[in-house]
C-alpha positions as CSV (number, residue, x, y, z in Angstrom):
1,X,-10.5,4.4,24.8
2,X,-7.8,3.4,22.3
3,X,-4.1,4.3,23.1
4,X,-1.1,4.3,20.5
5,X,2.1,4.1,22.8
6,X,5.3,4.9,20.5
7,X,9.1,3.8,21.8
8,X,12.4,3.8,20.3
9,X,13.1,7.6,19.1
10,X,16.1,9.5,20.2
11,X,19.5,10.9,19.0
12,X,21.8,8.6,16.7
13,X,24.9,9.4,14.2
14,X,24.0,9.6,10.5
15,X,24.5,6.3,9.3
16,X,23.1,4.7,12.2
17,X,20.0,2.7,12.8
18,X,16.7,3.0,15.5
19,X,13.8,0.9,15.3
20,X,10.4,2.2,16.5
21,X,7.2,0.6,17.6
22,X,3.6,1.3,18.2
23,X,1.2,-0.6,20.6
24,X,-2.3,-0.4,20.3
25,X,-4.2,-0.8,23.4
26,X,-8.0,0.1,24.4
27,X,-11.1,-1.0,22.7
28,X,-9.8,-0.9,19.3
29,X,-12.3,-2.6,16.3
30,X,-10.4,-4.6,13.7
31,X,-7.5,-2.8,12.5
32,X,-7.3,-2.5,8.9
33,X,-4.0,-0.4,7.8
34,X,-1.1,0.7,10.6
35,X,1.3,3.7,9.3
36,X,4.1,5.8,10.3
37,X,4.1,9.4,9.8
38,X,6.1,12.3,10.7
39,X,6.7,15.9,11.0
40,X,9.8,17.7,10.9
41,X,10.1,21.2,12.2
42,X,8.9,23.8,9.7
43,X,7.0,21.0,7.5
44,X,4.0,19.4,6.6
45,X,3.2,15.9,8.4
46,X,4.0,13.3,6.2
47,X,3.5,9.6,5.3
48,X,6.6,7.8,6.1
49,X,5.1,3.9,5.5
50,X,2.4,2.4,5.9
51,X,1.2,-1.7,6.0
52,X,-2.2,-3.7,5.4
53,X,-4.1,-6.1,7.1
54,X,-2.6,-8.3,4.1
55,X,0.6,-7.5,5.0
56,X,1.0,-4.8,1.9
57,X,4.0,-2.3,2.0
58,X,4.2,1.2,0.8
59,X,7.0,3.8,1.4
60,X,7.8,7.1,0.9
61,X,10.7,7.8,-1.7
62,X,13.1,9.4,0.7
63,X,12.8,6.1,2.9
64,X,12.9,3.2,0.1
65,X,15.5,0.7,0.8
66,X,16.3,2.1,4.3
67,X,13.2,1.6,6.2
68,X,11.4,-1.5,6.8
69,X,7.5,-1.7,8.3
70,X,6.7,-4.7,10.2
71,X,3.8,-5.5,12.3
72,X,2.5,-7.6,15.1
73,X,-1.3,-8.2,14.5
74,X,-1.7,-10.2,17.6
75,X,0.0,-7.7,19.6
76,X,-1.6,-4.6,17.7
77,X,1.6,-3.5,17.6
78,X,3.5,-1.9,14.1
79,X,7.5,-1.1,14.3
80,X,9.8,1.2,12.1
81,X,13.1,-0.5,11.4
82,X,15.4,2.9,10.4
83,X,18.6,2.4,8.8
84,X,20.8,4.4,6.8
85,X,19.6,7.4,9.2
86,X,19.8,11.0,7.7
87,X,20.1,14.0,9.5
88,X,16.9,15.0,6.9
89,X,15.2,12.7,8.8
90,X,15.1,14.3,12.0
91,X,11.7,14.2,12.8
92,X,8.7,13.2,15.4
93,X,7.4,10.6,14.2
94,X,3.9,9.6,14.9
95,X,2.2,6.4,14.7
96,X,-1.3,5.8,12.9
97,X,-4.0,3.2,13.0
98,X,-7.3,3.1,11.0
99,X,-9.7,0.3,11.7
100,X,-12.1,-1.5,9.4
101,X,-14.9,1.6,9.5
102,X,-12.2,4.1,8.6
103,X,-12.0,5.4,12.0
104,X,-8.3,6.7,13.0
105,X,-6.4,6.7,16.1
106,X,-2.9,9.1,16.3
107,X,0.0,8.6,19.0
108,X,1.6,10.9,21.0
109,X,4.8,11.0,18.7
110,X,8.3,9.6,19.9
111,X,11.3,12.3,18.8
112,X,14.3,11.1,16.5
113,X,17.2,13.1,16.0
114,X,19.9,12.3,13.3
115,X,23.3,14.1,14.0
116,X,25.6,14.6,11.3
């Protein structure tokens, strides 16, 4: 059974940074791609960033320059360096895994709140 275990949400100032990670634990297949989405109250889910097994980027254009995706491949694990927080990006944010037969795995989402 695979398990996605998220950390680092909570409440910071606008302006302020958190970083987030992701392990990957359980009998997991080779992962292929590792994302970050999230869901604000109200809205659709959305794709925040996302990285390759190559190590390709892509971001969203609300988070370009201000959030960084990283990831650990020996460790399964994928992080979420925020900075420049905004109170629009109040959110939970969930992690996402997809192995190598397109199979995805969600997490159990970790809250972050951005005061203003």
């Amino acid at each position: 059974q695979v398990q996605l275990v998220e950390s680092g949400g909570g409440l910071v100032q606008a302006g302020g940074s958190l970083r987030l990670s992701c392990a990957a634990s359980g009998i997991i297949f080779r992962i292929n791609a590792m994302r970050w989405h999230r869901q604000a109250p109200g809205k659709q889910r959305e794709l925040v960033a996302g990285i390759s097994s190559g190590g390709s980027t892509n971001y969203a254009d609300s988070v370009k320059g201000r959030f960084t995706i990283s990831r650990d491949k020996d460790a399964n694990t994928v992080y979420l360096q925020m900075n420049s927080l905004k109170p629009e990006d109040t959110a939970v944010y969930y992690c996402m895994v997809v192995d190598v037969l397109s199979r995805s795995y969600w997490g159990q989402g970790t809250q972050v709140t951005v005061s203003s």
